[in-house]
Biopython code that builds the backbone (N, CA, C, O; Angstrom):
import numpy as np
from Bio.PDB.StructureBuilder import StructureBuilder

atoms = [
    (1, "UNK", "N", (19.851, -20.541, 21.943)),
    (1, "UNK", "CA", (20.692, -21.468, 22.684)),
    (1, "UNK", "C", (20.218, -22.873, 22.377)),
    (1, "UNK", "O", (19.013, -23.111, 22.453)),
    (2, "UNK", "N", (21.130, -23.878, 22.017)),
    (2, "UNK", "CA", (20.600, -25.133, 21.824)),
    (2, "UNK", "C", (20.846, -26.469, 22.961)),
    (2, "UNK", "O", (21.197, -26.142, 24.095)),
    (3, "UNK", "N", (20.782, -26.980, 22.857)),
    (3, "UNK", "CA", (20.704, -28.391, 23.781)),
    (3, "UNK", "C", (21.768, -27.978, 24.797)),
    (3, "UNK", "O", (21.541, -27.633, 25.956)),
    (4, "UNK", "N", (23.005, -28.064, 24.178)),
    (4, "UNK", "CA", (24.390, -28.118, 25.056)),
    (4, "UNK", "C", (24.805, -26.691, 25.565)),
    (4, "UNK", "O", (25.970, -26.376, 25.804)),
    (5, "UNK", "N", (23.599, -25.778, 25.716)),
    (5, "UNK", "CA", (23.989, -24.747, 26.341)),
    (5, "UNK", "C", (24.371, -23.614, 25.566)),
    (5, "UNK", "O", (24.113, -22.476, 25.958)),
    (6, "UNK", "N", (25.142, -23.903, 24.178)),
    (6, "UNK", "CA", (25.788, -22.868, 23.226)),
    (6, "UNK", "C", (25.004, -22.553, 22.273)),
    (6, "UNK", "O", (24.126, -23.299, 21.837)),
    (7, "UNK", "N", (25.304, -21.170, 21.774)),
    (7, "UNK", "CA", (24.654, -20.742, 21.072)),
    (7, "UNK", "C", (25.296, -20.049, 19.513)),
    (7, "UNK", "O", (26.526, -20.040, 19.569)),
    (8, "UNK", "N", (24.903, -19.631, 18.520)),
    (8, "UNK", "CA", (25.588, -19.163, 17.339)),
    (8, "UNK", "C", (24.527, -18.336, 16.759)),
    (8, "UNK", "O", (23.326, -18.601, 16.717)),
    (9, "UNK", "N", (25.441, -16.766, 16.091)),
    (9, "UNK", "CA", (24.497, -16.009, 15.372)),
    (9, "UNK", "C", (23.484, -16.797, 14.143)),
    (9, "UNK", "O", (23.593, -18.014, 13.991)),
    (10, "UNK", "N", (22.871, -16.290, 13.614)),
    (10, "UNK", "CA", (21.791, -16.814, 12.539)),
    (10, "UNK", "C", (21.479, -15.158, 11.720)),
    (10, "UNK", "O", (20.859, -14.214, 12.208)),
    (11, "UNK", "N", (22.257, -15.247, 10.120)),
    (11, "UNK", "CA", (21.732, -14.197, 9.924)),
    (11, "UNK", "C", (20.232, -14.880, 8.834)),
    (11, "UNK", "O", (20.055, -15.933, 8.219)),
    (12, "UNK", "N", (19.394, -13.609, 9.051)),
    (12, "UNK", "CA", (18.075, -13.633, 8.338)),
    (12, "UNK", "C", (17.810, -12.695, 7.530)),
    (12, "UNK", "O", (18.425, -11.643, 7.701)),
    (13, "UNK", "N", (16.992, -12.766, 6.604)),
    (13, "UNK", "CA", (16.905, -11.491, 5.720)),
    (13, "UNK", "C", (15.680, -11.338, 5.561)),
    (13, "UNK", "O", (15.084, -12.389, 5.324)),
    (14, "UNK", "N", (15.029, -10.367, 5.602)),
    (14, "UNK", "CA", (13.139, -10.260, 5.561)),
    (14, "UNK", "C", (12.929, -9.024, 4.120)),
    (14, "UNK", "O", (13.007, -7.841, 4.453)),
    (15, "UNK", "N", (12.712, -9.284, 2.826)),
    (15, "UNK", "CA", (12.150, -8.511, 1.797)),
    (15, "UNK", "C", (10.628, -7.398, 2.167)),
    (15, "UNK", "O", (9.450, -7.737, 2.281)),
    (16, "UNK", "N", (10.982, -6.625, 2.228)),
    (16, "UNK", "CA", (9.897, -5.569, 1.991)),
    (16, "UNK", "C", (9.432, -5.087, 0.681)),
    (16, "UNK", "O", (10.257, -4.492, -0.013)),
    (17, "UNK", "N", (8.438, -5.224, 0.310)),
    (17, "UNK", "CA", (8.077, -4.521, -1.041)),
    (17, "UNK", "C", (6.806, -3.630, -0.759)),
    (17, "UNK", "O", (5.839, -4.078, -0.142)),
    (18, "UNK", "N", (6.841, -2.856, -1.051)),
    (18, "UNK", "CA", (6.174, -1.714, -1.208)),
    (18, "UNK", "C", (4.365, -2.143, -2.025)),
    (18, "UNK", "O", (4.303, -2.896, -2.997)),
    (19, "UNK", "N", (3.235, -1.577, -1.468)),
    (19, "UNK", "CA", (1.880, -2.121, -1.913)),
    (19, "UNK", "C", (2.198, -1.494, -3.767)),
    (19, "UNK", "O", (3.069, -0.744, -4.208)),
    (20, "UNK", "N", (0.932, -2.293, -4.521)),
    (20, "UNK", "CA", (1.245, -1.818, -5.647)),
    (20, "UNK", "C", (-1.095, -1.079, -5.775)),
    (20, "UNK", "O", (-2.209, -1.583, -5.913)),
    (21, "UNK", "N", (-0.626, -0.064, -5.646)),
    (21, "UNK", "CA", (-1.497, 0.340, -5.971)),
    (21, "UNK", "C", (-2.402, 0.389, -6.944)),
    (21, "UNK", "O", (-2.000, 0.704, -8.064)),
    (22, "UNK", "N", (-3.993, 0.053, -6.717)),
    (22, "UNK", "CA", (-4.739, 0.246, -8.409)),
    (22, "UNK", "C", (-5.738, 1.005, -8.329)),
    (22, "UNK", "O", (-6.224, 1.052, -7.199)),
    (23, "UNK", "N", (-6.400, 1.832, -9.368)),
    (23, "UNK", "CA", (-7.070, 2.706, -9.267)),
    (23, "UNK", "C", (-8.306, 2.561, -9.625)),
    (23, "UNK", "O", (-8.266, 2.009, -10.724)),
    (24, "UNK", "N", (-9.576, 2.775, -9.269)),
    (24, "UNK", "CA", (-10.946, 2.718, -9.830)),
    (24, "UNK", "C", (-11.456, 4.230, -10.339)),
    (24, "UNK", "O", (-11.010, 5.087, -9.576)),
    (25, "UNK", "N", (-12.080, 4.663, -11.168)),
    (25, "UNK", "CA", (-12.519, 3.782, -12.399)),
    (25, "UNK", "C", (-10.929, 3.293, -12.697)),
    (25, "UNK", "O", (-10.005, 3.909, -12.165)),
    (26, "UNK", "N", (-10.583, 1.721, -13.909)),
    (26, "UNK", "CA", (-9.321, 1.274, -13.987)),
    (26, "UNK", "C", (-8.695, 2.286, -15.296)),
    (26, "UNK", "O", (-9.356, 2.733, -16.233)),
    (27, "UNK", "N", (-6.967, 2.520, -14.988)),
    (27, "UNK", "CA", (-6.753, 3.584, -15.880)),
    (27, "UNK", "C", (-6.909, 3.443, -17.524)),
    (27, "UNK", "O", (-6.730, 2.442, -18.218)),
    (28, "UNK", "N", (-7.319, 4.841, -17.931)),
    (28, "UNK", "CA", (-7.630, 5.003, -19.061)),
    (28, "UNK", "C", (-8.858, 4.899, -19.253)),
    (28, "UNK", "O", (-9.305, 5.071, -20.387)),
    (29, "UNK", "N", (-9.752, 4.567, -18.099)),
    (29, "UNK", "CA", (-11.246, 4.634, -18.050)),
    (29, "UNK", "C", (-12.157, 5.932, -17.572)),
    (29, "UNK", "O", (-13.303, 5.763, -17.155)),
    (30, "UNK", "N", (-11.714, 6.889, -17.644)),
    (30, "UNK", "CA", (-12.705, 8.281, -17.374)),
    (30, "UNK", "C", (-13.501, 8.531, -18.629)),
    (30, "UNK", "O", (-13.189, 8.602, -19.818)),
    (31, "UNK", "N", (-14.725, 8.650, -17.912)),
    (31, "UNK", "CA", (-15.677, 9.160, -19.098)),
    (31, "UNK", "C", (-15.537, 10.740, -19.456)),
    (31, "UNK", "O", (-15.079, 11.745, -18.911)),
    (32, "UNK", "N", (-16.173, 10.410, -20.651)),
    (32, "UNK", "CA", (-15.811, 11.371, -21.691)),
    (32, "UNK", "C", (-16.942, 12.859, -21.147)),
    (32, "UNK", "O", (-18.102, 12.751, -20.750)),
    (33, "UNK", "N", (-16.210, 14.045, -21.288)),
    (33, "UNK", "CA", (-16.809, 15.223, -21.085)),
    (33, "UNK", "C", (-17.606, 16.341, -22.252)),
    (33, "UNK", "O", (-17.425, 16.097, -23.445)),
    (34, "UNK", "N", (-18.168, 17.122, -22.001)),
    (34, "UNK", "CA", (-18.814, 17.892, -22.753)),
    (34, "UNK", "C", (-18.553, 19.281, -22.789)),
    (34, "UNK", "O", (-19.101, 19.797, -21.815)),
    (35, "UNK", "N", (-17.777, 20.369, -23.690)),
    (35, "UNK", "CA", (-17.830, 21.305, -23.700)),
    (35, "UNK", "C", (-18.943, 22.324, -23.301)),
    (35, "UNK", "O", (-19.915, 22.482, -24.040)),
    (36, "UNK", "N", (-18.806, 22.998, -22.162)),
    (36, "UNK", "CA", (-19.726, 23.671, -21.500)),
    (36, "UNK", "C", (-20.790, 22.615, -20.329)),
    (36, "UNK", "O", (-21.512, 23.226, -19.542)),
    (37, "UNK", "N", (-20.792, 21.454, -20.319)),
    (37, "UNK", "CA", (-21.049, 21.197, -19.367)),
    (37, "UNK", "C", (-20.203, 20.543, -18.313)),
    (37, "UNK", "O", (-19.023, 20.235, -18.481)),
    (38, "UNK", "N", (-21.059, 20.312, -16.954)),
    (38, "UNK", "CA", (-20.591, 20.557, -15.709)),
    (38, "UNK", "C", (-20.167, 18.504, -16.301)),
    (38, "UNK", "O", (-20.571, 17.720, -17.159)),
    (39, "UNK", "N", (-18.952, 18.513, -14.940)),
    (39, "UNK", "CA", (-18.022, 17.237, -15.573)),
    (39, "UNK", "C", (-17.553, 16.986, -14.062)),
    (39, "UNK", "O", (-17.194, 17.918, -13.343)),
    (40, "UNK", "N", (-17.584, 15.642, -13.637)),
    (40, "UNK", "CA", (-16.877, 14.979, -12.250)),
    (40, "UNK", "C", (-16.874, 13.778, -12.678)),
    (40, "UNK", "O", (-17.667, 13.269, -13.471)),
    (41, "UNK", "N", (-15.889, 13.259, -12.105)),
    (41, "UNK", "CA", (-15.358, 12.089, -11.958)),
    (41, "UNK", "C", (-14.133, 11.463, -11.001)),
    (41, "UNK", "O", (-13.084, 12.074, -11.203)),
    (42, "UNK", "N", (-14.044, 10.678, -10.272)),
    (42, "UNK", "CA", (-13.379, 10.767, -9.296)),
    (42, "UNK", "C", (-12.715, 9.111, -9.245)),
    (42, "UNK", "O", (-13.268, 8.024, -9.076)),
    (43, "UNK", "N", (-11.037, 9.564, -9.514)),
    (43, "UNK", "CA", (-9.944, 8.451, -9.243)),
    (43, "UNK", "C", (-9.743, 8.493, -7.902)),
    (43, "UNK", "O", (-9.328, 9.415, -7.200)),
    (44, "UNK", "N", (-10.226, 6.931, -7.508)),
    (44, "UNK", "CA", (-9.763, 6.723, -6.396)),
    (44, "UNK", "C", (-8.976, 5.605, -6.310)),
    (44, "UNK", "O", (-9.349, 4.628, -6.960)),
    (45, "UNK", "N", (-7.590, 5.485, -5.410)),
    (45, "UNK", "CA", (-6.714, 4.634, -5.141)),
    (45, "UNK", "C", (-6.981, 3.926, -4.491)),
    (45, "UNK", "O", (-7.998, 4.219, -3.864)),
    (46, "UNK", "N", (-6.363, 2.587, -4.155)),
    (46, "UNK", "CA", (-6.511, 1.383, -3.223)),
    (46, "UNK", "C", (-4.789, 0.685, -3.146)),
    (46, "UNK", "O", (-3.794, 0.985, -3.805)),
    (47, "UNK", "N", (-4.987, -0.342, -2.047)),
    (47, "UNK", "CA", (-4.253, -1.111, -2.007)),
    (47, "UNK", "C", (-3.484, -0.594, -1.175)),
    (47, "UNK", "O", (-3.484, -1.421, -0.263)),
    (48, "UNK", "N", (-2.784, 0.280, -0.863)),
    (48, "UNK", "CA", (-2.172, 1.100, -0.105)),
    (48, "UNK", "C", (-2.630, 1.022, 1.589)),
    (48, "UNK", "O", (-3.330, 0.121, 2.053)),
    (49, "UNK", "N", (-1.888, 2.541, 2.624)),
    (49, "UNK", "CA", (-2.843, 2.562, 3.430)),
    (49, "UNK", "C", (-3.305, 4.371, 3.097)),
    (49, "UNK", "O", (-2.672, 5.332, 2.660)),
    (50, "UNK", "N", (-4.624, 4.179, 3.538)),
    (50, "UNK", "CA", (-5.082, 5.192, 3.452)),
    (50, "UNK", "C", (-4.597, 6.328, 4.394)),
    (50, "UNK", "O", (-4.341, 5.916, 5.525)),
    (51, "UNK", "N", (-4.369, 7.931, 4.160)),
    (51, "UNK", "CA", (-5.212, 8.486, 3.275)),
    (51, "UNK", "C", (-4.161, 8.662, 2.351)),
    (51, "UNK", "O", (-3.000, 8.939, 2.653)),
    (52, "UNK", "N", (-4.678, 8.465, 1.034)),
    (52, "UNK", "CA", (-4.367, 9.168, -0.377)),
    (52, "UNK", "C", (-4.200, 10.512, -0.467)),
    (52, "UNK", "O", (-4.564, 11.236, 0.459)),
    (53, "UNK", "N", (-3.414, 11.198, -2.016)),
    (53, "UNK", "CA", (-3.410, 12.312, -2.144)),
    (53, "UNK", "C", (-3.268, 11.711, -3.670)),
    (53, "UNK", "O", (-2.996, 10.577, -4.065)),
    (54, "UNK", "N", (-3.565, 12.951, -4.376)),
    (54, "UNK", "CA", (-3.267, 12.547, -5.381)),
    (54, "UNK", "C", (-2.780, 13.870, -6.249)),
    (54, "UNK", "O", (-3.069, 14.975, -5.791)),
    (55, "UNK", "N", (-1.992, 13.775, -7.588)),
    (55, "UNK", "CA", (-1.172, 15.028, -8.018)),
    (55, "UNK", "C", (-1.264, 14.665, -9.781)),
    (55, "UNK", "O", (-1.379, 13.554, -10.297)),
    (56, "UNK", "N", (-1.190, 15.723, -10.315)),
    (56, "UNK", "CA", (-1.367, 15.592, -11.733)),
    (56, "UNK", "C", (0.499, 15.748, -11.608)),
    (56, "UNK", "O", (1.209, 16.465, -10.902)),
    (57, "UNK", "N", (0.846, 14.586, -12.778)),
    (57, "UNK", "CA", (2.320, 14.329, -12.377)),
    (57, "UNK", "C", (3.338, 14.210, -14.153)),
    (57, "UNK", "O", (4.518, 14.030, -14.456)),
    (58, "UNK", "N", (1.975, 14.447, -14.955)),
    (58, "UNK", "CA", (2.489, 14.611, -16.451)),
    (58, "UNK", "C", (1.410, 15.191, -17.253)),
    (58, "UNK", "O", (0.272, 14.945, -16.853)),
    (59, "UNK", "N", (1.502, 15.728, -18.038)),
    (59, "UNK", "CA", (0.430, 16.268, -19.079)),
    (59, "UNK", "C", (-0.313, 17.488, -18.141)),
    (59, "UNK", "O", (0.166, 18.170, -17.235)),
    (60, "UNK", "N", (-1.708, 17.479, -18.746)),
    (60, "UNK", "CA", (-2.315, 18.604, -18.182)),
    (60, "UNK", "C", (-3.907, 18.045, -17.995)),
    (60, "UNK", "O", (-4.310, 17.095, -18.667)),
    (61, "UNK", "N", (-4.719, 18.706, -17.058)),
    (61, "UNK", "CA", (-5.844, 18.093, -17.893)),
    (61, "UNK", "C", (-6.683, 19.318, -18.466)),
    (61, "UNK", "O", (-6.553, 20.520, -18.231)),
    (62, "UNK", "N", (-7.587, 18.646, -19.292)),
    (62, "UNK", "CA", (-8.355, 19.571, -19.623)),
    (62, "UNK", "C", (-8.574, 21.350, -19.523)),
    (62, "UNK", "O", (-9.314, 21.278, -18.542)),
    (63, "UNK", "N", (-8.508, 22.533, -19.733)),
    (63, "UNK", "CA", (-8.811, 23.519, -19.325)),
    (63, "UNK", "C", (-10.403, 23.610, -19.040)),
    (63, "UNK", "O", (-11.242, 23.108, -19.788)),
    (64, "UNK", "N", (-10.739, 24.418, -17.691)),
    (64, "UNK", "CA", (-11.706, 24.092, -17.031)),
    (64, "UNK", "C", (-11.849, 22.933, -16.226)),
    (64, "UNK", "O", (-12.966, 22.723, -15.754)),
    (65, "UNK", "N", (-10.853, 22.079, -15.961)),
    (65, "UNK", "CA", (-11.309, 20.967, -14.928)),
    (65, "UNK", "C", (-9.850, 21.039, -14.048)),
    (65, "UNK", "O", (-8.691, 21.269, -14.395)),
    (66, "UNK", "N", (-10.355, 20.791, -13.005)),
    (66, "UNK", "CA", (-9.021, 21.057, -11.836)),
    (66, "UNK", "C", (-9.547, 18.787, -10.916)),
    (66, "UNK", "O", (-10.404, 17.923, -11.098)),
    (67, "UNK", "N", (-8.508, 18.962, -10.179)),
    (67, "UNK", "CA", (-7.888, 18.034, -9.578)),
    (67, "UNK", "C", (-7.976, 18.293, -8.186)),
    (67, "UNK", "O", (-7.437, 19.254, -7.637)),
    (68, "UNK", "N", (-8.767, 17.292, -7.532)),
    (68, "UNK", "CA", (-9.036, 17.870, -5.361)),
    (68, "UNK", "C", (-7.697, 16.966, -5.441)),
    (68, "UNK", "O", (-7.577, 16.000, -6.195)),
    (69, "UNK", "N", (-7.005, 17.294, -4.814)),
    (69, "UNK", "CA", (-5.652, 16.653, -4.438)),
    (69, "UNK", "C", (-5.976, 15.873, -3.285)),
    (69, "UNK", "O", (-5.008, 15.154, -3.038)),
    (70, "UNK", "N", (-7.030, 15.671, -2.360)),
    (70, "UNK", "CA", (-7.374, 14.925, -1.234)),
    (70, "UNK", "C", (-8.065, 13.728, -1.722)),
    (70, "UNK", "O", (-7.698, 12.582, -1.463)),
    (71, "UNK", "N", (-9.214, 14.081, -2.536)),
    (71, "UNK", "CA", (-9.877, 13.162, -2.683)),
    (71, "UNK", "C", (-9.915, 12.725, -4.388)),
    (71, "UNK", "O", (-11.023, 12.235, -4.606)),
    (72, "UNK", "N", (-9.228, 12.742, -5.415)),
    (72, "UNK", "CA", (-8.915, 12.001, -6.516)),
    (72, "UNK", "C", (-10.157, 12.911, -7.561)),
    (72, "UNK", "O", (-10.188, 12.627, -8.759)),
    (73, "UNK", "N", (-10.793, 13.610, -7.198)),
    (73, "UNK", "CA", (-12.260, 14.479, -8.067)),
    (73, "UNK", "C", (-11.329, 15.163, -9.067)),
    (73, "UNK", "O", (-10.272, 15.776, -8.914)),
    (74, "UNK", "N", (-12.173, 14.814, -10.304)),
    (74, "UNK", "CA", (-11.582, 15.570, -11.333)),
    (74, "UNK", "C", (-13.123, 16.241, -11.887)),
    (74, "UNK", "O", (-14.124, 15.612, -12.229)),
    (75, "UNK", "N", (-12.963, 17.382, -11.851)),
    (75, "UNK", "CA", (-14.070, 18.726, -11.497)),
    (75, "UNK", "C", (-14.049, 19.692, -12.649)),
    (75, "UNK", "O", (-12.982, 19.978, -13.191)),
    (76, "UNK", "N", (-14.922, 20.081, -12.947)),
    (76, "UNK", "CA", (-15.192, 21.190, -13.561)),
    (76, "UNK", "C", (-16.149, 21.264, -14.813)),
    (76, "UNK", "O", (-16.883, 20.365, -15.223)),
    (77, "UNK", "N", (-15.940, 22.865, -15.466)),
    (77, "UNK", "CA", (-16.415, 22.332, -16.317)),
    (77, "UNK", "C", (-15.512, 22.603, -18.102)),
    (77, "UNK", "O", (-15.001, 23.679, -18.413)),
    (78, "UNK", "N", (-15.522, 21.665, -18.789)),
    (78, "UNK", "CA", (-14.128, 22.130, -19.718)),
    (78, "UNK", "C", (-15.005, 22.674, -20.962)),
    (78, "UNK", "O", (-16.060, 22.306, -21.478)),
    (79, "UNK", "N", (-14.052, 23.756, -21.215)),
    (79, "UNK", "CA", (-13.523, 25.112, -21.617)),
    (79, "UNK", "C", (-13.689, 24.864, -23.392)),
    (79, "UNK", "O", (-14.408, 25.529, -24.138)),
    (80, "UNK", "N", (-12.638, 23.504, -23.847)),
    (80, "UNK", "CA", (-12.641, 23.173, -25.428)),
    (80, "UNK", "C", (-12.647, 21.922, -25.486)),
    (80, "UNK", "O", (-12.520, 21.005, -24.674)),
    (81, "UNK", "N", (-12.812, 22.018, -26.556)),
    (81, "UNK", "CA", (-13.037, 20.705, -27.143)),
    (81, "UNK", "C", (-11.703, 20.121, -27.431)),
    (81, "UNK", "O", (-10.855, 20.846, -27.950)),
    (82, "UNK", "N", (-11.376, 18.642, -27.091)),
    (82, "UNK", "CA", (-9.964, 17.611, -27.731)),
    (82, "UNK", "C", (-9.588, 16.530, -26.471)),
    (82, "UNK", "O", (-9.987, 16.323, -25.325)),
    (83, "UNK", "N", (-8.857, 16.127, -27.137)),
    (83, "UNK", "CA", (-8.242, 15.168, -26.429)),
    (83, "UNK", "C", (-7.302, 15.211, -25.206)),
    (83, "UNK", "O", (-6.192, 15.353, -25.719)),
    (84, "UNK", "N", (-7.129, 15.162, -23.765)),
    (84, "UNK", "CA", (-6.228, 15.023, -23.183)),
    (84, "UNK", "C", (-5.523, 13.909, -22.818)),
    (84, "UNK", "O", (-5.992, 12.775, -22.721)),
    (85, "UNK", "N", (-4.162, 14.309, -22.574)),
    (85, "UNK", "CA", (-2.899, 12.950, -22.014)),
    (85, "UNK", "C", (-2.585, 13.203, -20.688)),
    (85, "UNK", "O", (-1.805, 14.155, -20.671)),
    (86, "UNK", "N", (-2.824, 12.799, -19.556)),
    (86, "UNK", "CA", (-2.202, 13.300, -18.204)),
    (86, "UNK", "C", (-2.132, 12.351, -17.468)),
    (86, "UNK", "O", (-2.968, 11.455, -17.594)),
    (87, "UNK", "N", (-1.134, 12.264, -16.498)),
    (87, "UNK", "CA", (-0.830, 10.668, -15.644)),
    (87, "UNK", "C", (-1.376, 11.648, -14.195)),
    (87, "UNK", "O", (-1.241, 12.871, -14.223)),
    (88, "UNK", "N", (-1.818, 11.139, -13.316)),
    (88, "UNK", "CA", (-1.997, 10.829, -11.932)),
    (88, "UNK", "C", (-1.283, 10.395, -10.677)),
    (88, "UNK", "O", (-1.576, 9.307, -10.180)),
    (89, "UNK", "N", (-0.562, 11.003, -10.248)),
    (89, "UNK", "CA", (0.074, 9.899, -8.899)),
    (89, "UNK", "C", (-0.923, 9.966, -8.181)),
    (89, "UNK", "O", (-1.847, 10.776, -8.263)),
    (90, "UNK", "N", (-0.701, 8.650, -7.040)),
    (90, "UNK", "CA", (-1.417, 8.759, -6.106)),
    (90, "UNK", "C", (-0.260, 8.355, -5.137)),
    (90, "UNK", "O", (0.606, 7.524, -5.409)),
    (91, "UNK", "N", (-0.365, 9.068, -3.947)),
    (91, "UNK", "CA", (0.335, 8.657, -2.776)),
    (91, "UNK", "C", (-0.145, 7.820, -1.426)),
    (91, "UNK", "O", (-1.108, 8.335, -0.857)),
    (92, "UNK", "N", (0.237, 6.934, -0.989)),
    (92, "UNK", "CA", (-0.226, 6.502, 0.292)),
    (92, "UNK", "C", (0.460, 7.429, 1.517)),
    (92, "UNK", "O", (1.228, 8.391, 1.502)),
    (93, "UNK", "N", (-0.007, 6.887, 2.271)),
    (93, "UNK", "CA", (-0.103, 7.172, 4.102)),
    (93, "UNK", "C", (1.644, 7.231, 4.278)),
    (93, "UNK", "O", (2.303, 8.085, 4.870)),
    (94, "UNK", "N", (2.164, 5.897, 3.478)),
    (94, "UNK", "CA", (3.341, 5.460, 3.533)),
    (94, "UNK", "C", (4.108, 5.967, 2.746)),
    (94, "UNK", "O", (5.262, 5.933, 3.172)),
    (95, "UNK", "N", (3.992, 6.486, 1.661)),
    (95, "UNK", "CA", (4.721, 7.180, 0.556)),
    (95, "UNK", "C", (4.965, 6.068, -0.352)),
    (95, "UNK", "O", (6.121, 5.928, -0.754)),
    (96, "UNK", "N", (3.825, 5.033, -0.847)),
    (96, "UNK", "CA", (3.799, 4.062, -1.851)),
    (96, "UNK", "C", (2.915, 4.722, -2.722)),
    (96, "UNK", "O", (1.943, 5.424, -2.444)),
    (97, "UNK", "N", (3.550, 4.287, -4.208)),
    (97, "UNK", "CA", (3.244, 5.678, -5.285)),
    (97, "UNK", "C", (2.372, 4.538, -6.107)),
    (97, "UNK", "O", (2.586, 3.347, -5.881)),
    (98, "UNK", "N", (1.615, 4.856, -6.843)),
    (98, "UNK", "CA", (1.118, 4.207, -7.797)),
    (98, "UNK", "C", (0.254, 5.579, -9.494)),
    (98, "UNK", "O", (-0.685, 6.348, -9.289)),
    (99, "UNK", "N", (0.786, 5.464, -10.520)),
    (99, "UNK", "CA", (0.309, 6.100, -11.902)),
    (99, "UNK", "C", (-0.896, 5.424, -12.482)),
    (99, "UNK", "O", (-0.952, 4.299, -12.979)),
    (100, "UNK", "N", (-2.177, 6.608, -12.282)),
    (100, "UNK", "CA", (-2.627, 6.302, -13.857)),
    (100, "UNK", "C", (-2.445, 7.356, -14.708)),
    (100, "UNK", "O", (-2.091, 8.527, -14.566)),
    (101, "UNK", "N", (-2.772, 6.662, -15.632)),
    (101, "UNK", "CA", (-2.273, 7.404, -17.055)),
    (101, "UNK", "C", (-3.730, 7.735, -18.361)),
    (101, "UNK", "O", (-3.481, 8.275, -19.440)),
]
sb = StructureBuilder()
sb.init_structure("model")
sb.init_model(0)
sb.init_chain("A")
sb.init_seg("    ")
for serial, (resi, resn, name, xyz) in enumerate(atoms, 1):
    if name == "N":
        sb.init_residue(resn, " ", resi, " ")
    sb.init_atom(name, np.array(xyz, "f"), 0.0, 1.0, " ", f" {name:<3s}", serial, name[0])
structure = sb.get_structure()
């Protein structure tokens, strides 16, 4: 309401954007494993709100190493020898997604 009593709508518009998540170690940074030995390493997300989950969401990893879907641990111990390609989601609290690769 202004001075003279009257008043008029006001439209407003407020942008939401979604957190952009980043991951530690930064992606493409997991150290390298050893056939027959024991292997951890653990992607963890930020930026988001917590708690995380996280999902193997392309490729595969390694045979012999599995993925804690709670806590980002990539476990085990692998099987052969080569190269893997596999992306990562991670999810927030909120359902804000963020990939490493």
């Amino acid at each position: 309401t202004n001075a003279s009593g009257t008043s008029s709508p006001a439209t407003v518009t407020i942008t939401v954007s979604a957190p952009t998540l980043t991951f530690s170690p930064a992606t493409g940074a997991l150290t390298s494993g050893t056939v027959g030995t024991a292997y951890s390493q653990t992607l963890a997300a930020s930026g988001g709100t917590a708690p995380y989950t996280y999902a193997v969401t392309s490729g595969s990893l390694p045979a012999g190493l599995s993925l804690n879907t709670a806590t980002g641990a990539i476990s085990g111990t692998p099987a052969t020898a080569g190269n893997a390609s596999f992306s990562i989601t991670a999810t927030d609290a909120n359902g804000a997604t963020g990939v490493a690769s």
